[in-house]
C-alpha positions as CSV (number, residue, x, y, z in Angstrom):
1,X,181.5,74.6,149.7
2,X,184.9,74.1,149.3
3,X,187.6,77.7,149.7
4,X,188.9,77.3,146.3
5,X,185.6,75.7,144.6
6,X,183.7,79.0,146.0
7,X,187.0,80.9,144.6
8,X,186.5,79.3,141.4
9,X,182.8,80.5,141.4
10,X,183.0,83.2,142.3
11,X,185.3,84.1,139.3
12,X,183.2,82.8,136.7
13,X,180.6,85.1,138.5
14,X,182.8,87.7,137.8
15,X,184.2,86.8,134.6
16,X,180.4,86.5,133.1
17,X,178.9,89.6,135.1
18,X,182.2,91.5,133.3
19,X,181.1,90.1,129.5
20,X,177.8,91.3,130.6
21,X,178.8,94.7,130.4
22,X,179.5,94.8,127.2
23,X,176.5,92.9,125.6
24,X,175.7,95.6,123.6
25,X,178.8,95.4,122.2
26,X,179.7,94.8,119.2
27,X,177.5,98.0,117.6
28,X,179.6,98.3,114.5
29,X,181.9,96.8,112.7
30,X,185.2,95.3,113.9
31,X,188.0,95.9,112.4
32,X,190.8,92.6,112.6
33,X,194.2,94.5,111.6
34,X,196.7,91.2,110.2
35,X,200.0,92.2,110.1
36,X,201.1,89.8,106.8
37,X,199.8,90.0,103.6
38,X,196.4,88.4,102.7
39,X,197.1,84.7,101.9
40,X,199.2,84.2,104.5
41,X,198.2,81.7,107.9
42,X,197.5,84.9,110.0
43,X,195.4,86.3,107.2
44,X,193.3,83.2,106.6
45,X,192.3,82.6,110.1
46,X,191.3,86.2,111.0
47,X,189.2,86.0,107.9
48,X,187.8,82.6,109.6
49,X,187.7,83.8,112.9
50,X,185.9,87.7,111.3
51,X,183.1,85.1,109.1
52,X,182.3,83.3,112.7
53,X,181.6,86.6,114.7
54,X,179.9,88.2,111.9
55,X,177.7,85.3,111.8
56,X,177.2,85.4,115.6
57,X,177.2,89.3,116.1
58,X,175.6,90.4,112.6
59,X,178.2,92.8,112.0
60,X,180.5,92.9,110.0
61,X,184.5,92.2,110.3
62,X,186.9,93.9,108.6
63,X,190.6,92.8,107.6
64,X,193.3,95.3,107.3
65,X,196.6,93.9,106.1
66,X,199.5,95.9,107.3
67,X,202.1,93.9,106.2
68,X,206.1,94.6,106.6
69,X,208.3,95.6,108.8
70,X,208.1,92.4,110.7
71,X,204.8,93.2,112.2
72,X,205.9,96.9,113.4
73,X,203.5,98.3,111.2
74,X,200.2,96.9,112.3
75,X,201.2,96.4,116.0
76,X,202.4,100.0,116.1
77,X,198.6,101.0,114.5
78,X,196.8,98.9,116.9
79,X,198.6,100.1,119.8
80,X,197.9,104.1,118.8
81,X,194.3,103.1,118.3
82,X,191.0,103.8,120.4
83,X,191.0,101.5,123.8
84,X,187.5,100.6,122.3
85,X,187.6,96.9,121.0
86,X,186.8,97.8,117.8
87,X,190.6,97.9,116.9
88,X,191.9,94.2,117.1
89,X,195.5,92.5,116.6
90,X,195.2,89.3,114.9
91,X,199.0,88.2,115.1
92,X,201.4,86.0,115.9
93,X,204.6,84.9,118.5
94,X,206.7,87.2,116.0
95,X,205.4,90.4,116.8
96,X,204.6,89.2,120.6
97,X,207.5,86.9,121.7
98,X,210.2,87.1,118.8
99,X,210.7,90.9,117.9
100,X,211.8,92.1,121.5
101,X,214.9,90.1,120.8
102,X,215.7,90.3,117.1
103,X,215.7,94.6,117.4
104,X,217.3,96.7,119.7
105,X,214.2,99.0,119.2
106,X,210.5,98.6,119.0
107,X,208.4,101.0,118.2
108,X,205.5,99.6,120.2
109,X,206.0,97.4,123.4
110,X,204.3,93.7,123.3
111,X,203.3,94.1,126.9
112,X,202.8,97.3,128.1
113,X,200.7,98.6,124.6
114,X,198.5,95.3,124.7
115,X,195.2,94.3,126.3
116,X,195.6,90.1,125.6
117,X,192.4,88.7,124.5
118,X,192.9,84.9,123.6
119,X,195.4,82.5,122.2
120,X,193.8,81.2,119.0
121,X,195.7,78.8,117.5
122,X,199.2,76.7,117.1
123,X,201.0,75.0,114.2
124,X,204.0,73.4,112.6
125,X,205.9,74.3,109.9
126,X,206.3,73.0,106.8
127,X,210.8,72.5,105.6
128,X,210.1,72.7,101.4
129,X,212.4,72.8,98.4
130,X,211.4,73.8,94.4
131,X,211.3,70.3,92.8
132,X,214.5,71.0,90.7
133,X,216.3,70.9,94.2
134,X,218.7,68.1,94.5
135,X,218.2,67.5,97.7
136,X,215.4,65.2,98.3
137,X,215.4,64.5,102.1
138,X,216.6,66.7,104.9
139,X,219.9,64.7,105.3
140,X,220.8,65.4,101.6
141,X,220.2,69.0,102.1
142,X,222.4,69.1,105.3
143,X,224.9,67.4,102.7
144,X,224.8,69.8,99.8
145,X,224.9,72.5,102.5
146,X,228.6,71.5,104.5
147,X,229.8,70.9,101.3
148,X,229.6,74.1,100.8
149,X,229.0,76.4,103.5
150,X,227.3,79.5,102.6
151,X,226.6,78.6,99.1
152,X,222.5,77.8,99.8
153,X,219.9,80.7,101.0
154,X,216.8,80.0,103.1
155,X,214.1,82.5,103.2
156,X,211.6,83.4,105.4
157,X,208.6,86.1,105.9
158,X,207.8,86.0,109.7
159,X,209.9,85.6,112.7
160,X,208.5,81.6,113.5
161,X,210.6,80.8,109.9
162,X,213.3,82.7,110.5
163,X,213.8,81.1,113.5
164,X,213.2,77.8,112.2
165,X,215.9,78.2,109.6
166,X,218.6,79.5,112.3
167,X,217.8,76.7,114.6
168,X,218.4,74.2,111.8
169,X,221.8,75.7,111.1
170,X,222.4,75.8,114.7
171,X,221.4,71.9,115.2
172,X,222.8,70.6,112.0
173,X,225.6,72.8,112.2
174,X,225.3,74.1,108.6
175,X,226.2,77.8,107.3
176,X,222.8,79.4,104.9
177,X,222.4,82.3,103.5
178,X,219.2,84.1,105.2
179,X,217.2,86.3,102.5
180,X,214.3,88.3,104.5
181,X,210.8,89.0,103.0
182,X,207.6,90.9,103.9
183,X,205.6,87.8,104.0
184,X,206.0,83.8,103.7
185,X,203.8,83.8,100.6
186,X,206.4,85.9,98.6
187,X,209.1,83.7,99.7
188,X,207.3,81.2,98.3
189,X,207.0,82.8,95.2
190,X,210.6,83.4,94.7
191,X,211.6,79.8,96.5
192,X,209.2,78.5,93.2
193,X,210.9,80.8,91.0
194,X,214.7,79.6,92.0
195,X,215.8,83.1,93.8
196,X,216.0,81.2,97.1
197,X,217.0,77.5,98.0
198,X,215.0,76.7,100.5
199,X,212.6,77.8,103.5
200,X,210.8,76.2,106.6
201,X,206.9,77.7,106.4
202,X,203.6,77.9,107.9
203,X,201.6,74.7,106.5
204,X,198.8,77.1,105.2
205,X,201.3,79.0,103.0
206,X,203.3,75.8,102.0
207,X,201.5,72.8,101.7
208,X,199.2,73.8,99.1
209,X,202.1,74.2,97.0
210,X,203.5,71.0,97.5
211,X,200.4,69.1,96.9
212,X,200.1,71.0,93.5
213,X,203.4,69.8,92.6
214,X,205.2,73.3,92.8
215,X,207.8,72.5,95.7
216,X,208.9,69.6,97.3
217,X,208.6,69.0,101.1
218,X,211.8,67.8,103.1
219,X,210.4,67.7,107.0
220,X,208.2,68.7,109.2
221,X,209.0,71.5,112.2
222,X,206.6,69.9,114.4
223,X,207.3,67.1,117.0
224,X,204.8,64.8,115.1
225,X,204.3,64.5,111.5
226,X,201.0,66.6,110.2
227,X,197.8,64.5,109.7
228,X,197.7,66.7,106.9
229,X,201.0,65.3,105.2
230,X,201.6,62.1,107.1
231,X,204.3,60.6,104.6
232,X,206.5,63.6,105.4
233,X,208.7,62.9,108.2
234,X,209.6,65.4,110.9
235,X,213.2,67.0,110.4
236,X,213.9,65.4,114.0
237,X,213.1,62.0,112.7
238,X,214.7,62.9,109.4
239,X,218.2,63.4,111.3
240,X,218.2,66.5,113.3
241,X,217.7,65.0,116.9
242,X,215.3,67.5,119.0
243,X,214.4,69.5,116.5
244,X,211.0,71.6,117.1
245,X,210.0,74.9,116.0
246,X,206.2,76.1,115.7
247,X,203.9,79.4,116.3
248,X,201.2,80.1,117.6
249,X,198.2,83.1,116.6
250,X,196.7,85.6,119.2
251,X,194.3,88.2,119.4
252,X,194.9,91.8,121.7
253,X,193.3,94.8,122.0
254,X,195.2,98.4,122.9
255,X,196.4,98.5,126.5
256,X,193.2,100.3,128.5
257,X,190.7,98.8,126.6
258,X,188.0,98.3,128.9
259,X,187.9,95.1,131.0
260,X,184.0,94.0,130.4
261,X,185.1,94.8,126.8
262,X,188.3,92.3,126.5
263,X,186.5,89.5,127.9
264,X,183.6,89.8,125.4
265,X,186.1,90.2,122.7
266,X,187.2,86.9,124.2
267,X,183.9,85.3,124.7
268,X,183.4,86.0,121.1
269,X,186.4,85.0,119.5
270,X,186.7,81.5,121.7
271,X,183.1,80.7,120.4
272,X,184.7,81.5,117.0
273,X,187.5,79.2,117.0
274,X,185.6,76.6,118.3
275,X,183.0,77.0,115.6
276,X,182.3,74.3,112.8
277,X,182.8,77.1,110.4
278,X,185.7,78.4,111.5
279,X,187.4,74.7,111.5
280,X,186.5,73.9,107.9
281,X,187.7,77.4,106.7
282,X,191.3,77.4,108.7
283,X,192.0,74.6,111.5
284,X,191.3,71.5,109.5
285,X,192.6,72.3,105.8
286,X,195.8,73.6,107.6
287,X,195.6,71.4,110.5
288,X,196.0,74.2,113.3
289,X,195.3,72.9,116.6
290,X,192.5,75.3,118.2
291,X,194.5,77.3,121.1
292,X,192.0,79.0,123.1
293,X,193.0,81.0,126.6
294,X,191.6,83.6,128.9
295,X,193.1,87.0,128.9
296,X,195.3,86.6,132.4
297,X,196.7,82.5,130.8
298,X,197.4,84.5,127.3
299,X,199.6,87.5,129.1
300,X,201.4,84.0,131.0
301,X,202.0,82.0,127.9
302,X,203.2,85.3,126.0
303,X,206.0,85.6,129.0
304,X,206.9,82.1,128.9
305,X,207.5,82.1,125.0
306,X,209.2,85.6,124.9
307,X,211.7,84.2,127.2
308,X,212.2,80.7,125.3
309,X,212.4,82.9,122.3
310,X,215.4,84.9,123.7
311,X,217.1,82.0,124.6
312,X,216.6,80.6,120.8
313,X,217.9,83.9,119.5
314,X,220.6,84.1,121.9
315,X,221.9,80.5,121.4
316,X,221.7,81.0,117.6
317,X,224.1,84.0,118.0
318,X,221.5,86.7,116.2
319,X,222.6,89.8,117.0
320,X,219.9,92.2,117.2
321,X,219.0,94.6,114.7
């Protein structure tokens, strides 16, 4: 046999004798802490994800929404918790990749307090407008926004559409007002209700709302247009050349959680994302491509986006908090 086939092997052997371990395991329930409100994209597919594994496991899975604070809340919870799995992280690149460069201080560390478990998804955002807006492309809005800089707010509940915002003023070269919020969906709210002018979302909080006819969708963040929208354009096509912003979801567990534990976590949330269940409650309605990893590719891709995120921030000119 090959070196690196028998290397290959003999890490699956290892990787499936360490899952073993922890058979037993789940015994109880889970508890998924979300650190956005319920409704929002992170809350809707740990409550897809939690539905999958309780099928699988019998046991129940429990959401807790600690919402605010830009995820400090929840993160800080789950990193004080027992190393026991039963205590998991449901979140996104804004409390893992984003918040070590928009504050000076964290109250928890991404790397050193976490145990990675799995990617679990990755989406685009969704640029939208109420339908009284004037603006009824991305160009106009650019328009009505150098006319007169300043004047127009964007809003935003994570740190994927905050950044998306700032990179558009950065690309288009426009000046906006930036209005923070605990979560996406009340931006939405009071984006419907005319307190803000616009905002770039998740597609599982916006879209819904522009197929009912209660805001107005200008471009897509994404590279390609959503199969879900396919008649909006992307706001690179739409004008702003290179233009691309997503986010992505992961799972951790506290730091020192035990090995044979992580990767059943991982066993069982990978069989969970991949489950037909799971991608007719969350991936398909809100066309989230399934992002599955092992523990070891999830702490890689987590370094690779913190640093792309630090160069965003830093080219944008954010100064941190």
């Amino acid at each position: 046999m090959h070196r690196i086939t028998r290397l290959a092997a003999a890490t699956a052997l290892a990787f499936t004798a360490l899952a073993a371990g922890a058979q037993g395991f789940p015994d109880k329930p889970i508890t998924f802490v979300v650190p956005f409100a319920a409704g929002t994209a992170t809350d809707q597919i740990a409550r897809a994800l939690g539905n999958a594994i309780t099928a699988e496991t019998k046991q129940s899975v429990v959401i807790d929404n600690k919402a605010g604070a830009s995820g400090f809340i929840a993160s800080q919870f789950v990193a004080k918790a027992p190393a026991d799995g039963y205590t998991v992280l449901v979140t996104t690149n804004t409390t893992h990749a984003a918040n070590e460069h928009l504050y000076k201080k964290l109250p928890y560390d991404p790397v050193k307090d976490f145990a990675p478990i799995t990617g679990l998804g990755k989406g685009g955002q969704i640029m939208v407008v109420a339908p009284t807006f004037p603006a009824k492309t991305v160009a106009e809005f650019i328009a009505l926004a150098k006319k007169e800089p300043g004047k127009y707010s964007f809003g935003s509940g994570s740190s994927s559409s905050r950044m998306a915002g700032e990179l558009l003023q950065q690309m288009a070269d426009i000046k906006l007002l930036h209005v923070p919020y605990k979560s996406n969906t009340l931006a939405v709210t009071d984006l419907m209700g005319g307190q803000i002018h616009m905002m770039i979302t998740d597609t599982a909080t916006g879209l819904p709302q522009v197929k009912a006819g209660k805001l107005r969708a200008l471009g897509m963040s994404s590279a390609k247009r959503s199969p879900l929208a396919p008649d909006v354009p992307t706001i690179a096509e739409a004008g702003v050349k290179g233009y691309e912003m997503g986010y992505w979801f992961a799972a951790y567990a506290p730091a020192k959680t035990p090995t044979a534990v992580v990767l059943r976590l991982n066993e069982l949330l990978v069989k969970a994302a991949k489950s037909e269940s799971a991608k007719a409650a969350f991936y398909e309605p809100t066309g989230t491509e399934v992002f599955t990893t092992t523990p070891d590719e999830m702490a890689k891709f987590q370094t690779a986006e913190s640093q792309k995120w630090g160069r965003i921030v830093k080219a944008a000119g954010i100064e941190a908090e």
